[in-house]
N, C-alpha and C positions, 0 to 999 in steps of 0.2 A: 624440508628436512624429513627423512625417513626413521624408522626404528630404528634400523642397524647402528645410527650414529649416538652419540654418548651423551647423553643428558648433561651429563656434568659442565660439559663445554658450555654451558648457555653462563649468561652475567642476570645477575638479578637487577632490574633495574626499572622498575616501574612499579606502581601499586594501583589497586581497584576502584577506582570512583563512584560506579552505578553498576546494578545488574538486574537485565531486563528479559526475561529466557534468557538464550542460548548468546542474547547479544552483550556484551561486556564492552565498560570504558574505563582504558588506564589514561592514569595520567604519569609523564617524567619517564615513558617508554622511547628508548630511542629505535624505532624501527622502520621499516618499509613497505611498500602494501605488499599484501600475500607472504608477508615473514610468519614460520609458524613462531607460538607463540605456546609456554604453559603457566596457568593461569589456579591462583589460588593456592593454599595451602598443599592440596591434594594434587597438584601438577595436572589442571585438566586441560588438553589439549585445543589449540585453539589458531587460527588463524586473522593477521590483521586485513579490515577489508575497507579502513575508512582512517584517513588521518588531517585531522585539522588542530594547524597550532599543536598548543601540547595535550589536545586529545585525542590519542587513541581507541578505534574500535573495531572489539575483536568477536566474531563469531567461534562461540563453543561447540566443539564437536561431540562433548557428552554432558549430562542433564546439571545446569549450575545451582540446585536446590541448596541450602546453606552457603552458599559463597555470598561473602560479605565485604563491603567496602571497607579497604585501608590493607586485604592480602593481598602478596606479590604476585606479580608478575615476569616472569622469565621471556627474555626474548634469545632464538637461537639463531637469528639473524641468516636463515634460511628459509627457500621457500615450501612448502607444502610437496613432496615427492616421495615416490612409492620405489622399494628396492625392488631389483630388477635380477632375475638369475633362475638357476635351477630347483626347481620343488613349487614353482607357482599351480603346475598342474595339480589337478586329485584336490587341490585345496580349497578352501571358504574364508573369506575375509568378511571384516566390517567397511564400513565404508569409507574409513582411513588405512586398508589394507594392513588392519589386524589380525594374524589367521585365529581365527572364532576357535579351533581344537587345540591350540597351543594355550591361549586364553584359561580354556576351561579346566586342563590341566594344573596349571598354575595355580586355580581359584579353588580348583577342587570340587567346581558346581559349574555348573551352566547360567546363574545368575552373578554377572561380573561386576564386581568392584569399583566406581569412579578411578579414573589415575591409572588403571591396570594397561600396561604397555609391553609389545615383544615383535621386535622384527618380522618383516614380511616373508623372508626365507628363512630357514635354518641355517645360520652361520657357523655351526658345529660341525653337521653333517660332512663329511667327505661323499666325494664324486670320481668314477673312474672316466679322468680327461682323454682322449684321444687328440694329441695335435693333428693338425691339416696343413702345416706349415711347417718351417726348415730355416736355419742357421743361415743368414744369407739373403733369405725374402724379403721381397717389401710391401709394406700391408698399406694400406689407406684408411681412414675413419669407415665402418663398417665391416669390414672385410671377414671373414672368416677365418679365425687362427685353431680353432679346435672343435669337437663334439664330446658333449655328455647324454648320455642316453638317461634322459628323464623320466619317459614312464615305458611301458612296453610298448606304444604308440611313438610317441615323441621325442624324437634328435632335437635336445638345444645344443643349438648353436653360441658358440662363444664367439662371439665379435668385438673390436675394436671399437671402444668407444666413439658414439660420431662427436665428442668436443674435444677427443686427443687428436692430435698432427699426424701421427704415422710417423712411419720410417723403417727403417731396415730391423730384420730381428735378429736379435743375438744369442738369444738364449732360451729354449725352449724345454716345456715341461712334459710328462708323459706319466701317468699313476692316479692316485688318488688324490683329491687337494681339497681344501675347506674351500667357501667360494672367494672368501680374501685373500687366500693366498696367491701367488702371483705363480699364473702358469705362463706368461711369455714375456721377455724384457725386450724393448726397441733401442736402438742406437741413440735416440737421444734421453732414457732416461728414464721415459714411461714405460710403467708397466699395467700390466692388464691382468686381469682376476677376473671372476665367472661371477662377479658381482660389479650391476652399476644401479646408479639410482637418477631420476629425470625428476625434474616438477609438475605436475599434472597439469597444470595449465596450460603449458608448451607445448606444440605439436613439437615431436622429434622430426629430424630434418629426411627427407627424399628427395625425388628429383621428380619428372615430370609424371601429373597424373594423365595417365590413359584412358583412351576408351574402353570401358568393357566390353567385350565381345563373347565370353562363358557364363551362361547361367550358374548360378548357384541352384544346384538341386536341391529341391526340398522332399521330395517323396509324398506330394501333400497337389492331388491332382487337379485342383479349381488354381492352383498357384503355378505349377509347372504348364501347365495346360495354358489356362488362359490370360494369367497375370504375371510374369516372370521377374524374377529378380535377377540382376547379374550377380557375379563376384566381384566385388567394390562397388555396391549399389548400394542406397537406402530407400528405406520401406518406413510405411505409417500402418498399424493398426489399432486404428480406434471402433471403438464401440461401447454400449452400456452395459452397465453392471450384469451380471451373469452372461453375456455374448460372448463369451468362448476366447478372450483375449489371451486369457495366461496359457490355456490349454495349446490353443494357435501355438504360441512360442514357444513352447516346451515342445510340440512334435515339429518344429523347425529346429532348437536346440538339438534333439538329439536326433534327427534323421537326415537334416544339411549334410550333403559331400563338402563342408570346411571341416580344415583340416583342426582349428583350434576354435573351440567357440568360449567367449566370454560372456556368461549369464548375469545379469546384473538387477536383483530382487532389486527395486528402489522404493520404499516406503507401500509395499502391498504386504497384504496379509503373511501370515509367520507361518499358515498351514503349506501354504502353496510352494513358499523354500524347501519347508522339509519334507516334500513329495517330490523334491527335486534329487533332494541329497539321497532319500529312499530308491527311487526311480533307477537314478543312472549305474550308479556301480555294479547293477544287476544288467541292465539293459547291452549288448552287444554293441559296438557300432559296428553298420551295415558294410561300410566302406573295411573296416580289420577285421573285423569280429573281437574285437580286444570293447575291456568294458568304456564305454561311454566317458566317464568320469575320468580315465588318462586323456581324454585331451580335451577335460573342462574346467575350468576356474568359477569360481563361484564368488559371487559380492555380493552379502544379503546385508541389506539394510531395510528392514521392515518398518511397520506401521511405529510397533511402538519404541523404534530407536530413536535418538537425539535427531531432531529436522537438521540442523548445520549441517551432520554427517550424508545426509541425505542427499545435500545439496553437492557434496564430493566425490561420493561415490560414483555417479555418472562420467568425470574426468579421472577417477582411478580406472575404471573399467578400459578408457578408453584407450589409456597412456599403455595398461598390459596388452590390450589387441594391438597397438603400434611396435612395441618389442617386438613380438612374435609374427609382426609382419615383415620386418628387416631383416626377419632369418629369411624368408622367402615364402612364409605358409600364406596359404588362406585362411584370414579369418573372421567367424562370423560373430557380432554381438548386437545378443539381446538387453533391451534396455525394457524392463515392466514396472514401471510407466512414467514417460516421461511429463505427464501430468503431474505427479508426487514430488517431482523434481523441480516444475514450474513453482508447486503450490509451498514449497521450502523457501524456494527465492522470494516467493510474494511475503512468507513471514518476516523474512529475512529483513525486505526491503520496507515493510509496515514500519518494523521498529527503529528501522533506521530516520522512520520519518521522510520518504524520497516522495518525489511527487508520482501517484498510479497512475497505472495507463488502465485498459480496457478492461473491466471487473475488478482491479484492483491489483494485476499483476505489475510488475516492473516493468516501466517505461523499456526497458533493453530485453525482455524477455526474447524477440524476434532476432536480435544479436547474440545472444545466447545458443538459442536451440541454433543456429547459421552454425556458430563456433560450433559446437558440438559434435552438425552431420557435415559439416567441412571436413573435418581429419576421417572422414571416410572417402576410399577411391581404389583402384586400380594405380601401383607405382611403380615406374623406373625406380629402384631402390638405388643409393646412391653407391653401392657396390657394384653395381652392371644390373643384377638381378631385381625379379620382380615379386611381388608381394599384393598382397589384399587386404582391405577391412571391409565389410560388407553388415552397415546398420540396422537393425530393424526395433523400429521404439513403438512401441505400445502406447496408445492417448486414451485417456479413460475422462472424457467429456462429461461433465453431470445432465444426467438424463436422456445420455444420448443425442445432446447436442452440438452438432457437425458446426457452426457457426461460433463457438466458443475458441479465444485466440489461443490457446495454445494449437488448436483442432487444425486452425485457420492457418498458421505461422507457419507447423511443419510441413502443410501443406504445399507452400510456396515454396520451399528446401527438398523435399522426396520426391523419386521419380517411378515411386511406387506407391498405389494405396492401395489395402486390404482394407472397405469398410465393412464392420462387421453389422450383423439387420438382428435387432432384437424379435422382430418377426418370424423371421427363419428359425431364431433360437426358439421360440417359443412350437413353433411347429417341430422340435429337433432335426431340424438341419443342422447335419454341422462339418466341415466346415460353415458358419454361418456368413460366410464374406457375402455380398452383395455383386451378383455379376451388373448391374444396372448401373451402380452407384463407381465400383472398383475400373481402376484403370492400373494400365504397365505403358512409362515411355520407353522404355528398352526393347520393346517384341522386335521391330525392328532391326537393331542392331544385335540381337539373336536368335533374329532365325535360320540365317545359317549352319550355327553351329547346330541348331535342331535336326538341320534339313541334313546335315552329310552326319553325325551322329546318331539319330533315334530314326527317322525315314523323310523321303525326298521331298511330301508332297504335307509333313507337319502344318505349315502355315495353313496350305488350302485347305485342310480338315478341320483345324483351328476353327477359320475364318468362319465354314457352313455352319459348327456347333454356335459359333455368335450370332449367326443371322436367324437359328434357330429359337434362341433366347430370345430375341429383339424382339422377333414376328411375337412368340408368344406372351411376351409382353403387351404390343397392343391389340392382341385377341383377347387379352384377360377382360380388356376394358370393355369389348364388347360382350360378351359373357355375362359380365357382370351385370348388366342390362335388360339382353336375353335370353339369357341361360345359349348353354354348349351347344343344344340340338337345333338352334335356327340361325348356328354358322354350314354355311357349304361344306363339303363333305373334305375337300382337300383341309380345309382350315381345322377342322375336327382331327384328321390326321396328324397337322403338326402338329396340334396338343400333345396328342399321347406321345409323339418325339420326343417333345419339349422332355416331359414327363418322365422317359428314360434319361434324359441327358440331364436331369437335378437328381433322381433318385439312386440312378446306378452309377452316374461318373461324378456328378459335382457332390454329391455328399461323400465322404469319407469316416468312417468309424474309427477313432482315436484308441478305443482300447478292445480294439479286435486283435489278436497277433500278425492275423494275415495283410488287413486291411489297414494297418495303421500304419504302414510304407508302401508305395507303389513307385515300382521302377519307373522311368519314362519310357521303355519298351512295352510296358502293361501301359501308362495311361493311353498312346497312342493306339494300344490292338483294342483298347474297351474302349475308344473313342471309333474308331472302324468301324466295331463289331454292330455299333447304334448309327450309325451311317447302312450300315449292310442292310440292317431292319429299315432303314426309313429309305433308298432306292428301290428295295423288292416290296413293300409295303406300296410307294405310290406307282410303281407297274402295276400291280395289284389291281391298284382303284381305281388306273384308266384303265384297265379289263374289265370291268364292271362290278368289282367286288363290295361289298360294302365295305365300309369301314367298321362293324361291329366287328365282322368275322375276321378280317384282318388282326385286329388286336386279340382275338380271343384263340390263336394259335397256342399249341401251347408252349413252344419255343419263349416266346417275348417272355413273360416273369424272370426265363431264367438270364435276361439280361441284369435283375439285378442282383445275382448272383457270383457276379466278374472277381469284383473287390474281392470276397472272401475265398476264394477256389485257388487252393494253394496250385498245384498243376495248373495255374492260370492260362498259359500260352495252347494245352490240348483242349480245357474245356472251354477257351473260343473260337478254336479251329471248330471245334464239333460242332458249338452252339450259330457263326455262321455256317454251316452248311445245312444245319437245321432249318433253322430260318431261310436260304432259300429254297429247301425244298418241299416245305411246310406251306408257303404263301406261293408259289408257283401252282404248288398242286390246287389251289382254289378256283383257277382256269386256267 
């Protein structure tokens, strides 16, 4: 059941037995699993998740402190679902898709009231409809009957419910409409309004999922570079406490080329939301120049919200990037951290009394997160058209342990990992991913689009930057043993390679203006540019140069100068032909 529908319709028909947290048992409830449910004097919402005999049990989605056994219980004999329409953009929900500004309005404060309820859209607001269709047509489940222009960025699309038939239309609308009022009527009867509402639990329906073959750009050059994400791909980023997790996701939130990004605070700190909500409306996106926040949706459900809600929030998030995938966008959602989302379940499933599994989580935990990064993919939409959701969930391991199951589970689900190294962090590397540790199964199946898009010979450049890593990886080891100066003089040169290609290209500065996007035409000419240096470097050193005077050119420093040099494309033209003719000149 959503906001939009009318309290009143519910039948009172059960009353309270036990209340244990958030987890409640009626008893003499007639209902079904996942019927929401409201519970207690105060109508606090709730959902059933367990039924035996004549006990029911219901998870509360807000704090049940004075609810006491022998109040009612209301059942609305529907499932848990989020209204679906125009004005989702620019907006901030709880994690039953309560907009948090209409809320506060209401309350008059920012600290809100148990019971306090209001639609997910504005059902007052009028829209100016544009049809796309005509007296006479025949539409199908999906199809496209009109446009409202939702933000300055964003055409929603008004489609045909996918659980109505279709049929020919009869009558169509053109002006201003609330979103229930009905802008198109079919021949047999249905009609359609720029309001619908789905269960969160249910993927919405499509048709075949495809291969990806388009990255999703990030602007974020250890990711574009060396670890890529498609569009309709998912991603893991775990790492420990202070590793640079929420930052990661916030400069993927706002500098992805998707078209619609769904952010999804899940039970992390309250600060970090509202450097979101500060952040974006100010920030340009790269791809319009229009602010950030038209084409973001926002679900905070923080630390100190109700855990149940917690536990919803991640299938509300997921059910709005499915709408807005059937219109045909791309879209990306962040999920910070699906850790918070396990650790709800595992309360959940304690008081439930279920048998644990592996530290205590829920036996289904690995069926779970499966469901979750399942309805993400690349889809034949069942309109003809195609669409995206492209996942990336954040795992916040305690202690930074990579063996812990939730770590472990999504593992076996993504076909991306960004590990984050609390090492790096502590040295300020940052990005802090781990190229050692991090892999992409996608390179593959995109590097073509690399190669006829950004330039021909992307992979082979790629490839040398990994073989450079690799080497200096097991140089470190002997290094470490006996020191730099009693490696051979070539192996001392890849060091200082290595050296440029973490400090100038794999690190990236989040809150530089310059350096906190880079086109994929910059990450590949500052990927060159340290290639340039390291072929006129080892001609160099079978000339006989040494390698001191090689590095002490004074070209090289200003390799790590790339990232911030807004004229980027002149000063690496200058800066290679500096470098070669800086290290030529030395024989």
């Amino acid at each position: 059941m959503s906001q939009a529908e009318d309290i009143e319709t519910v039948d009172e028909d059960g009353e309270i037995e036990s209340v244990s947290g958030p987890v409640v048992t009626a008893t003499d409830l007639d209902a079904r699993m996942n019927d929401v449910v409201y519970v207690g004097d105060e109508g606090l919402m709730g959902e059933v998740i367990e039924i035996e005999g004549n006990l029911t049990t219901i998870q509360v989605y807000e704090e049940t402190s004075g609810v006491s056994p022998g109040e009612p219980v209301q059942n609305t004999g529907e499932p848990l679902s989020v209204d679906l329409g125009p004005g989702m953009m620019d907006s901030i929900y709880d994690g039953v898709q309560r907009p948090l500004d209409v809320l506060e309005d209401k309350m008059g404060t920012a600290f809100l009231d148990r019971g306090v309820d209001a639609p997910g859209i504005d059902l007052e607001k009028e829209w100016e409809f544009t049809p796309e269709v005509k007296p006479g047509d025949e539409v199908e489940p999906g199809d496209v009957v009109g446009v409202v222009e939702e933000t300055v960025t964003i055409d929603h699309k008004v489609m045909v419910p996918p659980d109505y038939e279709g049929g020919e239309v009869t009558t169509v609308g053109d002006g201003e409409y609330t979103v229930e009022e009905t802008v198109v009527e079919l021949d047999n009867g249905e009609e359609i309004t720029m309001h619908q509402e789905w269960p969160v639990r249910e993927a919405r329906p499509a048709g075949d999922k495809e291969t990806p073959t388009e990255p999703l750009v990030t602007g974020q050059r250890v990711q574009d570079g060396l670890f890529p994400l498609a569009k309709g791909g998912t991603a893991a980023i775990p790492g420990p406490f202070g590793s640079g997790k929420t930052v990661t996701q916030q400069q993927l939130a706002k500098w992805s080329d998707a078209d619609i990004v769904v952010y999804i605070g899940c039970g992390e700190r309250g600060n970090e939301m509202t450097e979101v909500i500060e952040d974006f409306p100010e920030l340009p996106d790269p791809q319009t120049g229009n602010p950030l926040m038209a084409r973001t949706c926002l679900i905070a459900n923080t630390s100190n919200m109700p855990v149940a809600a917690r536990e919803s929030c991640i299938y509300t998030g997921i059910t709005i990037a499915e709408y807005y995938r059937d219109m045909g966008y791309d879209v990306a959602l962040m999920a910070d951290s699906t850790s918070r989302w396990a650790e709800a379940m595992r309360e959940i499933s304690s008081r439930l009394e279920e048998m644990p599994g592996e530290e205590g989580y829920p036996a289904y935990l690995a069926a779970a997160l499966s469901e979750f990064y399942e309805r993400a993919g690349k889809f034949q939409l069942i309109n003809g058209g195609e669409g995206s959701i492209s996942v990336v969930g954040a795992v916040s391991p305690p202690g930074g342990d990579f063996s812990e199951p939730v770590t472990q589970n999504t593992l076996r689900i993504v076909k991306t990992f960004w590990a984050l190294d609390a090492d790096l962090a502590e040295r300020r590397h940052f990005p802090s991913i781990n190229w050692d540790e991090s892999y992409s199964l996608y390179t593959d199946q995109l590097d073509p689009w690399w190669e006829s898009n950004v330039a021909s010979d992307w992979a082979t450049i790629r490839q040398w930057a990994v073989d450079v890593l690799d080497e200096e990886g097991e140089l470190q080891e002997i290094v470490q043993l006996v020191g730099k100066d009693a490696l051979p003089e070539d192996q001392q040169l890849t060091l200082e390679v290595a050296r440029f290609l973490r400090e100038a290209w794999l690190q990236q500065n989040a809150l530089h203006d310059v350096d906190t996007y880079c086109e994929p035409e910059k990450t590949y000419r500052m990927l060159v540019a340290i290639k340039t240096f390291n072929d006129e470097a080892f001609d160099a050193l079978e000339a006989g140069v040494p390698p001191e005077e090689i590095t002490d050119i004074d070209a090289a420093p200003r390799l790590n100068r790339m990232g911030t040099a807004e004229e980027w494309n002149e000063f690496i033209d200058e800066l290679e032909n500096d470098l070669q003719e800086q290290l030529r000149a030395l024989y």
